[in-house]
C-alpha positions, 0 to 999 in steps of 0.5 A, a space after each residue: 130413340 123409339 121415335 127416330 126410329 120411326 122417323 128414319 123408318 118413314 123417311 126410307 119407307 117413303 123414299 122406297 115407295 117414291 123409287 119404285 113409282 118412278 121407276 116403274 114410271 121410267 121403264 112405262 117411258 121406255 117402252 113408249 119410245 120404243 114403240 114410237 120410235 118403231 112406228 117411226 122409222 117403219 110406217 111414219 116416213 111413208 105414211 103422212 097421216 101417222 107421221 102427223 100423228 105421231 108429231 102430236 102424240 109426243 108432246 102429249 105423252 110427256 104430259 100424261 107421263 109428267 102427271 104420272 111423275 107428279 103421283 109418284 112423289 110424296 105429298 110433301 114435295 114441291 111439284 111446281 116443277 113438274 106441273 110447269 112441264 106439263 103445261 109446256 108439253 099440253 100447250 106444246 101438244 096445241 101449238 104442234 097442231 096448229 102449226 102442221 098446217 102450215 108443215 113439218 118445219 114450223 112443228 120441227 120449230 115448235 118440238 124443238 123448243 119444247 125439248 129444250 124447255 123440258 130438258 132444262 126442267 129435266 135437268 132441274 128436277 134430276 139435280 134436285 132429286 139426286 140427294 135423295 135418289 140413285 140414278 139421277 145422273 143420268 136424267 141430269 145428262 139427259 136434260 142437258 143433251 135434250 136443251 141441246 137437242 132442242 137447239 139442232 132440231 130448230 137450227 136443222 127444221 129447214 133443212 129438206 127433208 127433215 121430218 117426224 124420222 128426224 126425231 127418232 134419234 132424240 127420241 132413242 137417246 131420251 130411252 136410253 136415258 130412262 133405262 139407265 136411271 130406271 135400273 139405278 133407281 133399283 139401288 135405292 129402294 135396296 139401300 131404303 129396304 136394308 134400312 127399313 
């Protein structure tokens, strides 16, 4: 008895911890968009040279955060996943360079795929984790609106003047998203607390 105990002891322990990381994790996610998107919509339509690199600061963010997220589980978990995207978003990160040479459709292309292929490992992730976690619906949400996301900003890259601007929205709905799952998450680390 002793010994399941214990054993259901670590399991809540475990999962508080694992809450906690991916919730600060969620709110550090949050705070990023914020201010990419403020940077966006008051300097990144005027300014060529910041809306460029905000292109590529994206995509390059969302690798170091899904390493991050990587951290945040147990060492038994499986992150394949994980490291998927994170490869997706550095090659992601490569290609959106290449590609603004050549101008802001081609890295709208390349930005639009990468957010239809995050969001459906996203919305794997957050189908995965919701047996163990609250506030995974919501990251379930987002994957799906992100792999429809992905699809609008390819089918509206040609379109004139679409830019870095037309990512705000993407961007606003993604740290939204991470909000409400950050402060869902709270339920779990009290419910692992209280059975601790």
């Amino acid at each position: 008895m002793t010994s399941l105990n214990q054993s259901s002891f670590n399991v809540s322990s475990q999962a508080a911890e694992t809450a906690r990381s991916l919730r600060k994790l969620y709110f550090t996610r949050v705070a990023f968009s914020v201010l990419w998107i403020t940077l966006v919509v008051t300097l990144g339509k005027t300014n060529n040279t910041l809306a460029t690199i905000l292109f590529i600061i994206y995509p390059g963010w969302d690798a170091v955060a899904t390493f991050f997220d990587i951290n945040a589980n147990p060492p038994t978990a499986n992150k394949t996943p994980q490291y998927v995207n994170a490869g997706i978003s550095i090659l992601t990160t490569i290609v959106v360079i290449i590609s603004l040479q050549s101008g802001i459709p081609g890295a709208l292309v390349v930005f639009g795929v990468w957010a239809s292929l995050t969001g459906l490992i996203q919305f794997i992730l957050g189908l995965r984790r919701r047996k163990h976690f609250e506030g995974q619906w919501p990251m379930i949400i987002s994957g799906a609106q992100s792999m429809l996301a992905g699809g609008f900003i390819i089918a509206t890259a040609h379109t004139p003047n679409q830019g870095v601007a037309s990512l705000a929205g993407y961007s606003a709905f993604g740290a939204f998203y991470f909000a409400l799952a950050a402060f869902r998450l709270g339920k779990t680390i009290k419910e692992a607390n209280a059975a601790a």
